[in-house]
One Martini backbone bead per residue (centre of mass of N, CA, C, O) as a GRO file, in nm:
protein
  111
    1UNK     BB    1   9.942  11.867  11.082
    2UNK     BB    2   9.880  11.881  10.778
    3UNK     BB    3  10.008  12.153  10.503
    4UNK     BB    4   9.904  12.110  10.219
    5UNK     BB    5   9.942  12.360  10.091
    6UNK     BB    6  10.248  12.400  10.146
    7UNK     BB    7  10.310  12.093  10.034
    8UNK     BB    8  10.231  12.232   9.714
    9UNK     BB    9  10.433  12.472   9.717
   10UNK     BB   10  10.669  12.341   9.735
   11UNK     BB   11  10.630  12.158   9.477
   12UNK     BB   12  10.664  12.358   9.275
   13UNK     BB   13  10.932  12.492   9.355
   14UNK     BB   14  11.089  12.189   9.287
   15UNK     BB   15  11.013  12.150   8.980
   16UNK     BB   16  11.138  12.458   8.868
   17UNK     BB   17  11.414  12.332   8.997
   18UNK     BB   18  11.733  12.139   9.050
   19UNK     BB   19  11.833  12.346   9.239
   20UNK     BB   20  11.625  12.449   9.420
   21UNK     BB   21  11.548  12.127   9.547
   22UNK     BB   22  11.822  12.128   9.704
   23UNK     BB   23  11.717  12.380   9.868
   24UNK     BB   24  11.472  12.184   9.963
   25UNK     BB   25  11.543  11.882  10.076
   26UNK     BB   26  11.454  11.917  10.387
   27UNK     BB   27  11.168  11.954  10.327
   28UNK     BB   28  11.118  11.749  10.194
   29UNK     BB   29  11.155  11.521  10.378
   30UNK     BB   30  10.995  11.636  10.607
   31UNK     BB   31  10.734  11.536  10.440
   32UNK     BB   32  10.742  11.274  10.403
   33UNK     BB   33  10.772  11.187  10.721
   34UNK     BB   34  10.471  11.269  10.714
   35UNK     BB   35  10.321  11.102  10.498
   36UNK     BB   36  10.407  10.832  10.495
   37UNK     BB   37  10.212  10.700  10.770
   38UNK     BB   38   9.963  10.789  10.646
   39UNK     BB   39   9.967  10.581  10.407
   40UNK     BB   40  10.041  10.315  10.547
   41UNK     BB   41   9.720  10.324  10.617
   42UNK     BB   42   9.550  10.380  10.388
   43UNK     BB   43   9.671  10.150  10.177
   44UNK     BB   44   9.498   9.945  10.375
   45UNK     BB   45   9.210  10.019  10.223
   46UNK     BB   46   9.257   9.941   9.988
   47UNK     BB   47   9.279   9.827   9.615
   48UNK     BB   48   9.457   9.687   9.399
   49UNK     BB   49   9.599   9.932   9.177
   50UNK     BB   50   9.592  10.151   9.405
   51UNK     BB   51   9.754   9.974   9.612
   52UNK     BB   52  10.028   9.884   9.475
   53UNK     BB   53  10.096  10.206   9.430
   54UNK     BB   54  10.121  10.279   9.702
   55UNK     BB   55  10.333  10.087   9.758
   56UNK     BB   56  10.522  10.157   9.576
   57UNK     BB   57  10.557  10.468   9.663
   58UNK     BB   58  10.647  10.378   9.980
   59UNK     BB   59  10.911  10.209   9.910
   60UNK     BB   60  11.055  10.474   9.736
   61UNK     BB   61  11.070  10.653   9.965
   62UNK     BB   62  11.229  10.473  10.132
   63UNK     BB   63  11.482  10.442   9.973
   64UNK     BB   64  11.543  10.741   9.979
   65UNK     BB   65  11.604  10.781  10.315
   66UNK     BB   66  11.805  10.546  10.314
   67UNK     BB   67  11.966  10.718  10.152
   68UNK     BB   68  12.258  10.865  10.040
   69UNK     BB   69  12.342  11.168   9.913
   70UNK     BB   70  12.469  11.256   9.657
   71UNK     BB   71  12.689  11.410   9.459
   72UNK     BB   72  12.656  11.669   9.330
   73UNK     BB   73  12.408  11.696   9.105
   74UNK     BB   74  12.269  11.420   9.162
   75UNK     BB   75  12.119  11.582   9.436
   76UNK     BB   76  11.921  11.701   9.279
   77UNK     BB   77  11.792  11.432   9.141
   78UNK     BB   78  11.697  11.337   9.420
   79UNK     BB   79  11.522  11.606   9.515
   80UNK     BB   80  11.329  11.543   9.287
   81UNK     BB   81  11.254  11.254   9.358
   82UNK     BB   82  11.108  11.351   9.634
   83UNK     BB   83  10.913  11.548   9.498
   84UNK     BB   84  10.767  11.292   9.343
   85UNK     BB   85  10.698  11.127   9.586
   86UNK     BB   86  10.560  11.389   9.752
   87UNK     BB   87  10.337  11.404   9.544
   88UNK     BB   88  10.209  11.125   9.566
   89UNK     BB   89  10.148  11.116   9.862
   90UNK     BB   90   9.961  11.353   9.836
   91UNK     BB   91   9.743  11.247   9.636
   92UNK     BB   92   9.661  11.008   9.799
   93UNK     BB   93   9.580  11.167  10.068
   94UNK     BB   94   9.353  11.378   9.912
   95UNK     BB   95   9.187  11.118   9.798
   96UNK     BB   96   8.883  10.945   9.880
   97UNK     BB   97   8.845  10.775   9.644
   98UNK     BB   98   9.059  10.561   9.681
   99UNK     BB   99   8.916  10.422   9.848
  100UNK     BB  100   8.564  10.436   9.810
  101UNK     BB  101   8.645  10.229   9.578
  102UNK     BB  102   8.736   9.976   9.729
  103UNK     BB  103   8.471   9.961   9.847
  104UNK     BB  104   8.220   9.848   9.915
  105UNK     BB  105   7.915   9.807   9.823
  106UNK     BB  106   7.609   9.819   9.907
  107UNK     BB  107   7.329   9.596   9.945
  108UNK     BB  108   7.062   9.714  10.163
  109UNK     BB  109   7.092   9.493  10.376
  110UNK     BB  110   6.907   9.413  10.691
  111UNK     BB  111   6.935   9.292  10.997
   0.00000   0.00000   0.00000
């Protein structure tokens, strides 16, 4: 079950420095890792531009995790980057509007 307030909590502490967010990028990675399966599942229930921005998430995501951490300071700019982008997975996750809105109007009609 994801812990989304502990998973908004370290988002913040990690936008606080790229110096922390290295100190934090094993739990950033731990985080995508529990979100990427939860959004493409959701992503598939979208339409329009905010399917497609999920699927960039998505794919940003993907990514991130298959490529190695750049080494020196760059690991920091990785590590923000992780960051930034489980906050965008956090965000999908957490909006059911993004779904809801999606969803066809109902038309009133019974049959």
């Amino acid at each position: 079950m994801l812990d989304v307030p502990a998973i908004r909590s370290l988002c913040e502490a990690a936008f606080a420095s790229l110096w922390e967010a290295e100190r934090l990028r094993e739990a950033l990675v731990g985080h995508v890792l529990l979100l990427l399966p939860e959004i493409e599942v959701l992503a598939q229930q979208m339409s329009g531009e905010t399917q497609r921005t999920a699927y960039h998430v998505i794919d940003w995501a993907r990514d991130l995790l298959a490529s190695d951490p750049p080494a020196g300071s760059a690991r920091a700019v990785r590590a923000h980057d992780l960051a930034v982008v489980r906050r965008a997975l956090l965000t999908l996750h957490e909006d059911p509007r993004l779904i809801e809105d999606a969803r066809p109007a109902a038309s009133g009609v019974t049959g």
